[in-house]
ChimeraX commands (.cxc) that place a marker at each C-alpha (Angstrom):
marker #1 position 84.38,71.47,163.31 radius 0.5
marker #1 position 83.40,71.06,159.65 radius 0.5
marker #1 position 82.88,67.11,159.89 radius 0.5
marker #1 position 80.89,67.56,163.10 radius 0.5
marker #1 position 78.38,70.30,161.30 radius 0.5
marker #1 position 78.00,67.96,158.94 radius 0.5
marker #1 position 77.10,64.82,160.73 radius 0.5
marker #1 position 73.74,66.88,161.61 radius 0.5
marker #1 position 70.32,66.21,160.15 radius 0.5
marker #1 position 68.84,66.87,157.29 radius 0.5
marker #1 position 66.16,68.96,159.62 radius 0.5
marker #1 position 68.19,71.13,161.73 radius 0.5
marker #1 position 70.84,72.39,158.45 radius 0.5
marker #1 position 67.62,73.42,156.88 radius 0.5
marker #1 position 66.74,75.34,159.98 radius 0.5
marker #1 position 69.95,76.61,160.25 radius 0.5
marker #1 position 69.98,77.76,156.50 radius 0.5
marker #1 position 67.04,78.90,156.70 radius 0.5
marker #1 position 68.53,81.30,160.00 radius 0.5
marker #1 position 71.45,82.61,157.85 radius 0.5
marker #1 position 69.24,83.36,154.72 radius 0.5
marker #1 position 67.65,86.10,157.29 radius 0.5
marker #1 position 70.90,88.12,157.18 radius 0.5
marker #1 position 73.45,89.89,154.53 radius 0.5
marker #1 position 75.61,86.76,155.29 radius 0.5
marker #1 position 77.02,85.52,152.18 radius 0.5
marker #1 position 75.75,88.08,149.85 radius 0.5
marker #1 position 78.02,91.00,148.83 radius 0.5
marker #1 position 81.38,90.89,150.77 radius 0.5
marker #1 position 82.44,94.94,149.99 radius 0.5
marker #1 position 83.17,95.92,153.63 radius 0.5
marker #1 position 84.98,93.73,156.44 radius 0.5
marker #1 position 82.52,92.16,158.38 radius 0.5
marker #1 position 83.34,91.93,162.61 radius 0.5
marker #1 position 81.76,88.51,163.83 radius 0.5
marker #1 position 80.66,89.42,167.05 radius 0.5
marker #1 position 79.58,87.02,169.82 radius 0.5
marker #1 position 78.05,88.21,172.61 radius 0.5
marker #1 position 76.82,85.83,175.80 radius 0.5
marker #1 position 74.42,87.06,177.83 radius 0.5
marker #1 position 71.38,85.59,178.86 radius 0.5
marker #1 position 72.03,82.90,181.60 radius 0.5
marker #1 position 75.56,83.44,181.97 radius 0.5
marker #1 position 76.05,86.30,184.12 radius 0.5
marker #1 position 77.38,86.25,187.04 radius 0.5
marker #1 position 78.96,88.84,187.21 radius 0.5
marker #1 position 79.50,91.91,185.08 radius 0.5
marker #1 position 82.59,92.76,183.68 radius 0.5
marker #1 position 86.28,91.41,184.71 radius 0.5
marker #1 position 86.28,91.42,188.16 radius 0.5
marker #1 position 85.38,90.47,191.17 radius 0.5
marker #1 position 85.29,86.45,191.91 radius 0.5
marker #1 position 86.88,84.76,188.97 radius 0.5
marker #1 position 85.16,81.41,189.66 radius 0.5
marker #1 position 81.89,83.53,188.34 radius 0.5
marker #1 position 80.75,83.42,184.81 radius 0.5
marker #1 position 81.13,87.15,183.57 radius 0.5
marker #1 position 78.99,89.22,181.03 radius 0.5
marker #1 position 80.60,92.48,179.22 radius 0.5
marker #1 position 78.61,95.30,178.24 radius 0.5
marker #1 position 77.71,95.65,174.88 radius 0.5
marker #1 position 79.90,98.89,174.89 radius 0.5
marker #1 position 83.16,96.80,176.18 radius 0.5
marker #1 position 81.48,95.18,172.28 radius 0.5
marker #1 position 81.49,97.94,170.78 radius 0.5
marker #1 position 84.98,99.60,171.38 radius 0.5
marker #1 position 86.47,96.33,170.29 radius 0.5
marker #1 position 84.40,96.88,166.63 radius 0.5
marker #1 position 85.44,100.53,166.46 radius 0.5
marker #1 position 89.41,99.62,167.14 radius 0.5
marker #1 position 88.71,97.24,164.82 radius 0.5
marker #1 position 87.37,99.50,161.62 radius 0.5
marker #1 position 90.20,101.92,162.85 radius 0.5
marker #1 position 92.86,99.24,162.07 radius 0.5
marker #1 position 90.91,97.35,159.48 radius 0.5
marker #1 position 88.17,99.33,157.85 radius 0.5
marker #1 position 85.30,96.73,159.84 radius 0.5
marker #1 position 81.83,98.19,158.77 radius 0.5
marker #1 position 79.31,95.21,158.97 radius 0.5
marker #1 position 78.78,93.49,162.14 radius 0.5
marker #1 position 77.44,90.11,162.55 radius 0.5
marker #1 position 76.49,89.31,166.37 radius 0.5
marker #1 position 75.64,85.56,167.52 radius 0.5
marker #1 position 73.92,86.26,170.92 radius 0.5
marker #1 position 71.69,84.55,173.33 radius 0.5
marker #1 position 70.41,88.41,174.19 radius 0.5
marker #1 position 67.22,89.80,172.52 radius 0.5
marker #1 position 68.84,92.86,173.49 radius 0.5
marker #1 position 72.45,93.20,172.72 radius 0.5
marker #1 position 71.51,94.15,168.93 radius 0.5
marker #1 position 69.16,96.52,169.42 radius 0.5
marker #1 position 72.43,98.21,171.46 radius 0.5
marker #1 position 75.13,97.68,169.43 radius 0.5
marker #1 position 73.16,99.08,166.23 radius 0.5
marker #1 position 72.81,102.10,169.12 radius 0.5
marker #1 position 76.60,102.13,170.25 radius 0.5
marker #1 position 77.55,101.91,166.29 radius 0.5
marker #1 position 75.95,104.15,164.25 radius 0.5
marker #1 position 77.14,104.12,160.54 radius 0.5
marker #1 position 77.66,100.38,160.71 radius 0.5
marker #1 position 75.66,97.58,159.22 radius 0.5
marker #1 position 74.67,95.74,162.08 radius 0.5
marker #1 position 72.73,92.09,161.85 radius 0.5
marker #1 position 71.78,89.03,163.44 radius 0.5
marker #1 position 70.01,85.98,162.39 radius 0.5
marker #1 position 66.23,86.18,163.11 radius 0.5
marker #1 position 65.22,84.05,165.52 radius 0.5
marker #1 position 63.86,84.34,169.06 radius 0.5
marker #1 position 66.25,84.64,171.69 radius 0.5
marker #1 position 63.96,84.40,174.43 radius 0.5
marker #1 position 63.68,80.44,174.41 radius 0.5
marker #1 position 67.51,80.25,174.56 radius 0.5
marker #1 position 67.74,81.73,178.26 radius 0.5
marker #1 position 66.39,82.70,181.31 radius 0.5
marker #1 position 65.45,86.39,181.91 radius 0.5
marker #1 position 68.17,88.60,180.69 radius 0.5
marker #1 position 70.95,89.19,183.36 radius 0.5
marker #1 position 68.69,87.31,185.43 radius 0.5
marker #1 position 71.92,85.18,187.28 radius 0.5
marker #1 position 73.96,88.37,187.90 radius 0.5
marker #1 position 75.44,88.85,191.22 radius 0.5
marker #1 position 74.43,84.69,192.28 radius 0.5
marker #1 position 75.43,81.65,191.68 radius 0.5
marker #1 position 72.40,79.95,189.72 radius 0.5
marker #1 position 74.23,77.04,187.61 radius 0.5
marker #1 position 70.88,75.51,187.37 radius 0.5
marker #1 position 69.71,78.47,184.66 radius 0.5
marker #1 position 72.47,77.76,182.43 radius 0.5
marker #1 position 71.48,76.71,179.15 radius 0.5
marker #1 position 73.16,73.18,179.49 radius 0.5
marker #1 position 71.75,72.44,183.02 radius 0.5
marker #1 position 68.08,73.26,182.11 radius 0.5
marker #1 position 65.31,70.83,181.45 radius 0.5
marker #1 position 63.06,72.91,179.83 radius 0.5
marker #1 position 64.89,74.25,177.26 radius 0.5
marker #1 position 63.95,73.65,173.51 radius 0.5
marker #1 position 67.10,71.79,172.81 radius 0.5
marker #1 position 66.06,71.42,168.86 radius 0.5
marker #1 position 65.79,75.69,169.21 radius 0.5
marker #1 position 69.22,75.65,171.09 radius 0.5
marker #1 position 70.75,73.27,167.90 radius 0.5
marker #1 position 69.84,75.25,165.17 radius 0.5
marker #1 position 70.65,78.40,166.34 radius 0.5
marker #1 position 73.53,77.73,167.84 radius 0.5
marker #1 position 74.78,75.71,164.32 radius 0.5
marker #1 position 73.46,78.77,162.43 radius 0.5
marker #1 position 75.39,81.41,164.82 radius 0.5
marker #1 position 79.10,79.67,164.28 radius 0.5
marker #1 position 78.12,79.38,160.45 radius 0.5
marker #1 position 77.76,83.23,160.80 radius 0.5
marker #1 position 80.60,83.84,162.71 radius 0.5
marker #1 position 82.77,81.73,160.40 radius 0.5
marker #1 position 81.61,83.75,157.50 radius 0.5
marker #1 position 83.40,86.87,158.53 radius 0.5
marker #1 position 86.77,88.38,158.25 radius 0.5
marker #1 position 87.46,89.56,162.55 radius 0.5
marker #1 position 86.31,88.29,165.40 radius 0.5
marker #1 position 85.25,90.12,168.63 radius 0.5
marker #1 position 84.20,87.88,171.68 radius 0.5
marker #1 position 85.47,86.25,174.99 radius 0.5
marker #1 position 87.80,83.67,175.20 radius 0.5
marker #1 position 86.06,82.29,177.60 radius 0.5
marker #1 position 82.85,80.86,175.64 radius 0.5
marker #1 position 82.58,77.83,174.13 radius 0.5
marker #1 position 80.44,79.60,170.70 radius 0.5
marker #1 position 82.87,82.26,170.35 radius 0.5
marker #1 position 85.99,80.12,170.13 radius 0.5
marker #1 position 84.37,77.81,167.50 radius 0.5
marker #1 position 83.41,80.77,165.82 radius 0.5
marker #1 position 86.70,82.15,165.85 radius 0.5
marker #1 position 88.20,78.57,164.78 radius 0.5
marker #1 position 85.88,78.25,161.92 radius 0.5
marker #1 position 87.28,81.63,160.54 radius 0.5
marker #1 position 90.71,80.10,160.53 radius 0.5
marker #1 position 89.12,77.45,159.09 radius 0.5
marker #1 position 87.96,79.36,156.06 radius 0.5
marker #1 position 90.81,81.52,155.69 radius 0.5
marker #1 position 93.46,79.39,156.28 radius 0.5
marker #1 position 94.86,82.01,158.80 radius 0.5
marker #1 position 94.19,83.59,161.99 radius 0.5
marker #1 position 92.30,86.75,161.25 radius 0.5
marker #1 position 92.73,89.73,163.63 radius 0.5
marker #1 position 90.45,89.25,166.19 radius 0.5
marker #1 position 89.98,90.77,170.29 radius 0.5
marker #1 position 89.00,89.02,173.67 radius 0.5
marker #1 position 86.89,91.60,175.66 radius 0.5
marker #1 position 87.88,89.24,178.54 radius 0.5
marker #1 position 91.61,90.62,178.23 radius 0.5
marker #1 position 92.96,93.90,178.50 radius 0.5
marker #1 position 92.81,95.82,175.78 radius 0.5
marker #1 position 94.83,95.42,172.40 radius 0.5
marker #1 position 96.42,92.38,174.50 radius 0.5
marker #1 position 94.24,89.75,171.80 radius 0.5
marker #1 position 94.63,92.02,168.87 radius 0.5
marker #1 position 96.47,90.31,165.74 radius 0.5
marker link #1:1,2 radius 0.2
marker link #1:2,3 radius 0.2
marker link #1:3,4 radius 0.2
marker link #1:4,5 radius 0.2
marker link #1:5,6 radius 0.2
marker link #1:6,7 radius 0.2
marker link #1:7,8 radius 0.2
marker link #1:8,9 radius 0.2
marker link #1:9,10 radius 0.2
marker link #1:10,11 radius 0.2
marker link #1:11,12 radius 0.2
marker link #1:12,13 radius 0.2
marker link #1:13,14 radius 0.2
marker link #1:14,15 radius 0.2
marker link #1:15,16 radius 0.2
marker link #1:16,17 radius 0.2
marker link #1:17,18 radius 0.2
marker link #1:18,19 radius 0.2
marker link #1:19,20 radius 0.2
marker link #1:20,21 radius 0.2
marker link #1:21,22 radius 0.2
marker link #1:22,23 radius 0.2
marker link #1:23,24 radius 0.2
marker link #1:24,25 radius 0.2
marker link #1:25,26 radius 0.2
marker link #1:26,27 radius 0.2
marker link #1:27,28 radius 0.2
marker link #1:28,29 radius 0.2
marker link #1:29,30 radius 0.2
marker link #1:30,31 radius 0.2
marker link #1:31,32 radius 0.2
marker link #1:32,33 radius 0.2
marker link #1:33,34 radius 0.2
marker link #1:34,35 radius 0.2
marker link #1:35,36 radius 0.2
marker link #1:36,37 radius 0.2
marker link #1:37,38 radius 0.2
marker link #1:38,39 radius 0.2
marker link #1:39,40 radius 0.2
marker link #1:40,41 radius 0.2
marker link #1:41,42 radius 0.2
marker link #1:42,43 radius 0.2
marker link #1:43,44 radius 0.2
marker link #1:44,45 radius 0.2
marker link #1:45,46 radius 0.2
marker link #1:46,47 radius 0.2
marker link #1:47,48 radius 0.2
marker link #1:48,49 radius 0.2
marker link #1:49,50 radius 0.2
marker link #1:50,51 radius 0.2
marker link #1:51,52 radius 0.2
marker link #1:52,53 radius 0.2
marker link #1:53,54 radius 0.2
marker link #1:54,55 radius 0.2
marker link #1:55,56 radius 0.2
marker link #1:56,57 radius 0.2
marker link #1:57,58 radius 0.2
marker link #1:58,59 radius 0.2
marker link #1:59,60 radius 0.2
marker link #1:60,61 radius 0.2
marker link #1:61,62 radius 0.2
marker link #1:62,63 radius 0.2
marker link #1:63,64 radius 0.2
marker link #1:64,65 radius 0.2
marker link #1:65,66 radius 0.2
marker link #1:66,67 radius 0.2
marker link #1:67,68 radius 0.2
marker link #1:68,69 radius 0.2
marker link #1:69,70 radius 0.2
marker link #1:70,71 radius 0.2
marker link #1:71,72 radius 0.2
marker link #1:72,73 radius 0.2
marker link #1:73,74 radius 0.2
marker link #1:74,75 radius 0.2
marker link #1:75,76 radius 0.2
marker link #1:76,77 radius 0.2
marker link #1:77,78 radius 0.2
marker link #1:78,79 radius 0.2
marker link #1:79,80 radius 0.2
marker link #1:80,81 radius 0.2
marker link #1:81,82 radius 0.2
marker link #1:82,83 radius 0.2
marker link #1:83,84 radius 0.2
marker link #1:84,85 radius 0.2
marker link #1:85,86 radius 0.2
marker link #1:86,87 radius 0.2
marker link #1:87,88 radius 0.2
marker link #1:88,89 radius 0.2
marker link #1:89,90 radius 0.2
marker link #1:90,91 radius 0.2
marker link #1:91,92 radius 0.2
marker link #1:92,93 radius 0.2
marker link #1:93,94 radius 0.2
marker link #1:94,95 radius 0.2
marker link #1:95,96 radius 0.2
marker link #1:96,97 radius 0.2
marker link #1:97,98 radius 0.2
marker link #1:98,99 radius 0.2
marker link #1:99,100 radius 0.2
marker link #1:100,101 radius 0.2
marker link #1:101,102 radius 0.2
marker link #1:102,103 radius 0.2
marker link #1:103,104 radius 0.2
marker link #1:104,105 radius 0.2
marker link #1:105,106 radius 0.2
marker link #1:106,107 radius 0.2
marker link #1:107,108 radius 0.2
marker link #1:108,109 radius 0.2
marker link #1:109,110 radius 0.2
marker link #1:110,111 radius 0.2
marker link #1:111,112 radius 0.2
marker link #1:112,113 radius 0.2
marker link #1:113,114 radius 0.2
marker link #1:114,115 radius 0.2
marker link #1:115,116 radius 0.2
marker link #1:116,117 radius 0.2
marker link #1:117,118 radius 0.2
marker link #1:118,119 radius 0.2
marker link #1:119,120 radius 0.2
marker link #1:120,121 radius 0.2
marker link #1:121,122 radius 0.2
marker link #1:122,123 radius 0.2
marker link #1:123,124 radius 0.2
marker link #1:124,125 radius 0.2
marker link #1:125,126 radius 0.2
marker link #1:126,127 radius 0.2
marker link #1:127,128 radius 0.2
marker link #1:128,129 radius 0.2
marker link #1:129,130 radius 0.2
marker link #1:130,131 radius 0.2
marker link #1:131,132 radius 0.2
marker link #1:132,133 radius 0.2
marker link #1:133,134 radius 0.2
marker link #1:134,135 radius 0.2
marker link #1:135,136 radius 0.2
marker link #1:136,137 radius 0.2
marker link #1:137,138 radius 0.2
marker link #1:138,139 radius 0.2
marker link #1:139,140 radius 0.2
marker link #1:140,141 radius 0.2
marker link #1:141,142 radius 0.2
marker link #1:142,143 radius 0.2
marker link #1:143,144 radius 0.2
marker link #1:144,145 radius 0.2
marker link #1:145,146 radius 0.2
marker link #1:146,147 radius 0.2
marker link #1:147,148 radius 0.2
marker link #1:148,149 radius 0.2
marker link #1:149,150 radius 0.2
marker link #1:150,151 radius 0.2
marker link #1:151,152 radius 0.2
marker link #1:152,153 radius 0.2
marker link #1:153,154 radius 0.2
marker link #1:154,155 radius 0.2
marker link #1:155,156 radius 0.2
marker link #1:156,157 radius 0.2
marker link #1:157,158 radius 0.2
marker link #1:158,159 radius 0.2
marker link #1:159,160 radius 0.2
marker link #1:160,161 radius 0.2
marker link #1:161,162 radius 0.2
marker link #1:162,163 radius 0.2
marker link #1:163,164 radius 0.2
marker link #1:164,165 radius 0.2
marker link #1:165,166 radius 0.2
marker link #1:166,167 radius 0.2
marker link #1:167,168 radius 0.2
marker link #1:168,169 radius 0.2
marker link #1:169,170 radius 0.2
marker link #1:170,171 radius 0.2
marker link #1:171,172 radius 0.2
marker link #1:172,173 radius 0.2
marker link #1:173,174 radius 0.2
marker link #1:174,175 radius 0.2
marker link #1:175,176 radius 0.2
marker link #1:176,177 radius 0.2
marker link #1:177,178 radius 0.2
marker link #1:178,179 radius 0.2
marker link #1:179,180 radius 0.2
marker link #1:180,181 radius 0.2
marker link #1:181,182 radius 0.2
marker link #1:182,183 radius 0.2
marker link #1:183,184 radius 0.2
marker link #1:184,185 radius 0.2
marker link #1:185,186 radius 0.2
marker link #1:186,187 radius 0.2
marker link #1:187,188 radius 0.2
marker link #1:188,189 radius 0.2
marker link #1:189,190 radius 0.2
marker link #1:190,191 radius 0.2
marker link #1:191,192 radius 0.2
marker link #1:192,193 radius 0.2
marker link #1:193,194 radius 0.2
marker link #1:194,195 radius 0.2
view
């Protein structure tokens, strides 16, 4: 993962350093940070775990949430860094979590996606961010490159196993550490992903 970040452009790792200067990332490390990806945005589907799983599936930010809150139980987690596609999943978790430090790199989310939520409850593969021709795919680059730098600069990881972004993130963690760091699936039952 390393080698391929690095094989990018002079261009876009300025953008994306530019992205991850907007947040505490990096700076003081005294609490454990919880990197947090949550997809939203074109991928739903569905919401939640059931239902038809040939669907994409969303979580609610609370399913998010719960998994931070186990994790500061267990861990002492009180910064959270969230990578998301949503211009709305922050505003929620810093709602859902009060008493934690909760970021994300500045940038706008609407160019990323379609309408929020917009695919739940059809089949719309033609909304999904690699299917669509209009996206800004130099946008879609550097924020996505600046998200997995952010998720591999914390110490837990809360996500889905089932997204491409939040598995990188997860592997560059191990990456850094030189470990697997506890982390949770909302996609599995509960305490089922929890190291």
């Amino acid at each position: 993962m390393r080698h391929r970040l690095g094989t990018v452009g002079p261009c876009a790792a300025a953008a994306r350093d530019a992205l991850l200067r907007s947040t505490a990332a990096g700076r003081g490390r005294a609490p454990l940070t919880a990197g947090v990806h949550v997809r939203r945005g074109d991928a739903c589907e569905k919401m939640g775990g059931g239902g038809d799983p040939a669907l994409r599936a969303c979580y609610p930010a609370g399913a998010y949430a719960s998994a931070v809150q186990r994790m500061d139980r267990r861990y002492g987690v009180r910064r959270v860094a969230v990578a998301t596609d949503s211009p709305t999943v922050v505003e929620e978790l810093c709602r859902l979590l009060p008493g934690f430090a909760v970021e994300a790199l500045a940038f706008d989310r609407q160019r990323l996606g379609a309408r929020e939520n917009a695919t739940l409850g059809r089949r719309d593969s033609a909304s999904f961010i690699e299917n669509r021709a209009d996206l800004d795919a130099r946008h879609a680059l550097v924020t996505f490159l600046a998200d997995l730098e952010l998720l591999a600069q914390a110490d837990v990881f809360v996500g889905t196993a089932s997204t491409t972004i939040g598995r990188l993130g997860l592997a560059g963690m191990i990456g850094r550490l030189g470990r697997v760091p506890p982390f949770e699936f909302v996609d599995a039952p509960p305490g089922a992903s929890l190291v």
